[in-house]
C-alpha positions, 0 to 999 in steps of 0.5 A: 599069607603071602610074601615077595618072593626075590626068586620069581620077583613075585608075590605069592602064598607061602605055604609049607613043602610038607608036615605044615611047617615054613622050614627057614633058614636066617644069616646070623653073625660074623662074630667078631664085633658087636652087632649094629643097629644095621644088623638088627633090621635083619634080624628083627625082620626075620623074627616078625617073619617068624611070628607072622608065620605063626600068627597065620597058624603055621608052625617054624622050624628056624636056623641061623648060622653063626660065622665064627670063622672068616677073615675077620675073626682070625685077623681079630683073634690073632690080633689079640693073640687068643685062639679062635674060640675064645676070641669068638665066645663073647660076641656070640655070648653078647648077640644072645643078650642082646636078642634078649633085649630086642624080644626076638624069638629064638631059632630052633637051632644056631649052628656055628661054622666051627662045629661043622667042618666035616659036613662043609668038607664032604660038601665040597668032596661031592662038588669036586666028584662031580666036576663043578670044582677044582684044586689051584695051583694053590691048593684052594679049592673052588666052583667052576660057575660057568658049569652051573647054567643055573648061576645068577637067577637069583640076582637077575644077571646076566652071567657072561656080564659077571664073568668079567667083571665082578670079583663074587668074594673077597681075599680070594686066590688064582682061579680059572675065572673071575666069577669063581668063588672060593669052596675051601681056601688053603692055610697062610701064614696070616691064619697063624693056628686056625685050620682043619685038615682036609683031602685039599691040604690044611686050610678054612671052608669058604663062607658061602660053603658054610651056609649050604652045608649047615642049611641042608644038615638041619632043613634037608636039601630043599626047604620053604624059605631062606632070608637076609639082608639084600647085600646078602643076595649076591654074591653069597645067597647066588653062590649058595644055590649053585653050590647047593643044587650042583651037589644035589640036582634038587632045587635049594629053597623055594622061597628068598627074602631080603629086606633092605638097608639101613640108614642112619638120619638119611645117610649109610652107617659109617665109622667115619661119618660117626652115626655107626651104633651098636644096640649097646651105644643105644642102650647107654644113651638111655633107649630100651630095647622096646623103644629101639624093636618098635622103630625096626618094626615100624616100616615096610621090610623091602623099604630102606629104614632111616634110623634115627633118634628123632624116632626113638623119641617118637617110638618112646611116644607112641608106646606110652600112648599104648600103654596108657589104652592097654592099661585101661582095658579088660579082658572078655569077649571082644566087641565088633569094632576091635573084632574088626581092627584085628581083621585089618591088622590081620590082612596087612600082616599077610599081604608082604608083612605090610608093618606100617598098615598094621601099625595103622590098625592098632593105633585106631584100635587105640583110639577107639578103646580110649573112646568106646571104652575098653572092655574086652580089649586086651585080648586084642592087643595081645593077638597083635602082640604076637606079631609086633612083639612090643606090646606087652614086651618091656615095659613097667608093670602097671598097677592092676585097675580094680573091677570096680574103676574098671566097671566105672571106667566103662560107664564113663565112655559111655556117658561121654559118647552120649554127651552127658557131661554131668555124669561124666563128672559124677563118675570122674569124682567117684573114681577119684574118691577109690584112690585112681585119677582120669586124664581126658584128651582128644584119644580118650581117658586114661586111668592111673593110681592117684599119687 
């Protein structure tokens, strides 16, 4: 399997450090909202990365941090005057259902940031020991970047440039230089009852300090591979690495993903501009989950995905196609031609996660099983499924089609490859006569209990 690599900028093999496993580490939610459609293209993103990794015969050990505490959950928590927990509770409780809901395989472990204070202090101790940190007159604490020669090889920049210029986080205090971000930020009054105790003062972790310590907790101080959004990259993946290998002198992750943005109908998601929807707004104008993982599967990862519900209309499409081909299949040994589909599906999976070239193979495994017939088939369909993961997923139990129909069903796409119309007919008819109904179209025959 091999991926591009935002590191080296390369493609290169992906292969475990040690024991065979791809350790990984995914950037969860800020939970104090309900997820985007937006958000879920990381997410579905890493869970096809999860599963390739797999398929490929590789075990996963995945983390993905939840952020319950940051400006955004303390402003939403004392707006509504509940204690940071509470208020936090329900969004995490509303992003499980709706992985569930978008058939996403589950991390091993979920970290929230609450949980794990001390670690994310006793980082930024060592930080501070070591020189690379320091205390402001505010009594924030934050990284010296100009004492990592390291800082911007993930992004491809130019330090002296950043330095000043760019601001790397935002509500951020007095600092020596513009490019240094925040480890620990001292308590304000706007925090109202949100703080720990620390050797700086009362006050809040840093958001990039959170994932460096929880990453390194449950994947060790170097690990195989590290993904999200490309708005990720920089500043929070940058100031990850810097504050991860100044601690430990050791390299942080080999391997950094990103996949890109989302749009909605060929414009960025806005509020404003009215096409900002949470997979719950989707859900409720009558689109399953199925059909909303199917659009997010469908195009190139490093691509920008245009969303819309033109494709929803067309996923719904495209799936009741599959599940008209995977009804009328048996399982079996598979016959060579499908042997051969899942080769092609099998190559485009591990060249980048090539989505759309593996799409290209099941759809031509659909249309030869309509045309050849499709016995020995399902087992096909559900290799691929380990990957896609919308196959099988979500959908109306079909009525199980006898040995029988099926053994006829077979006879039948023979008879029509050879052209022997009159027993195409003869066979049509006998199916009918055991109650199950055979639709033709350019794609072949479909089979359904007659009604």
């Amino acid at each position: 399997m091999e991926v591009y690599n935002s590191l080296t900028r390369r493609v290169e093999a992906l292969k475990p450090i040690s024991n065979g496993e791809i350790r990984l580490y995914t950037c969860g939610p800020t939970v104090y909202n309900y997820a985007h459609i937006g958000n879920f293209r990381a997410y579905v993103f890493e869970d096809v990365l999860r599963r390739a990794v797999q398929f490929s015969g590789m075990k996963v050990r995945q983390v993905m941090n939840l952020t319950d505490v940051d400006d955004k959950t303390i402003r939403g928590a004392n707006a509504e005057g509940v204690p940071l927990v509470e208020y936090t509770k329900k969004y995490k409780e509303a992003f499980f259902e709706d992985l569930k809901k978008l058939n996403i395989q589950p991390a091993e472990v979920y970290p929230a940031a609450t949980d794990h204070i001390p670690e994310m202090i006793a980082l930024v101790e060592k930080l501070v020991e070591k020189g690379v940190a320091y205390q402001s007159d505010d009594k924030s604490v934050y990284f010296r970047v100009r004492s990592f020669p390291g800082y911007g090889k993930l992004a491809h920049i130019d330090f002296d440039a950043q330095r000043t210029g760019l601001r790397c986080a935002a509500d951020e205090y007095d600092k020596e230089n513009v490019g240094d971000f925040a480890l620990w930020k001292a308590w304000e009054p706007s925090d109202g009852p949100v703080g720990w105790d620390s050797p700086w003062g009362r006050g809040r972790p840093g958001w990039h300090i959170e994932c460096s310590a929880m990453s390194m907790k449950y994947l060790g101080e170097t690990f195989d591979l590290h993904t999200g959004g490309i708005d990720n990259l920089f500043p929070h993946h940058e100031n990850e690495i810097a504050q991860a290998e100044a601690a430990t002198g050791k390299p942080f992750v080999k391997t950094w993903m990103h996949c890109a943005h989302l749009k909605v109908n060929g414009e960025k998601m806005s509020k404003s501009l009215g096409n900002f929807y949470t997979l719950r707004d989707l859900v409720e104008k009558g689109y399953t989950g199925r059909e909303i993982r199917y659009v997010l599967v469908s195009s190139h990862y490093r691509s920008a995905l245009n969303f819309s519900f033109d494709a929803l209309a067309d996923a719904r499409t495209a799936l009741q196609r599959i599940d008209a081909c995977v009804d009328s299949c048996t399982a079996g040994a598979p016959p060579d031609w499908a042997l051969k589909r899942l080769e092609e599906f099998s190559a485009a999976v591990g060249d980048d996660l090539n989505m759309p070239k593996a799409l290209a193979a099941l759809f031509e495994l659909v249309h030869e099983a309509n045309s050849r017939g499709g016995a020995g088939v399902a087992g096909v369909f559900d290799r691929m499924d380990e990957v896609l993961g919308f196959v099988r997923f979500g959908r109306k139990p079909a009525a199980e089609i006898p040995p029988e129909v099926r053994r006829l069903l077979d006879e039948r796409a023979a008879a029509r490859a050879a052209k022997d119309w009159a027993r195409s007919d003869a066979l049509r008819d006998e199916i009918l006569s055991l109650g199950w109904q055979v639709k033709d179209s350019k794609e072949g025959q479909t089979c359904t209990l007659r009604t």
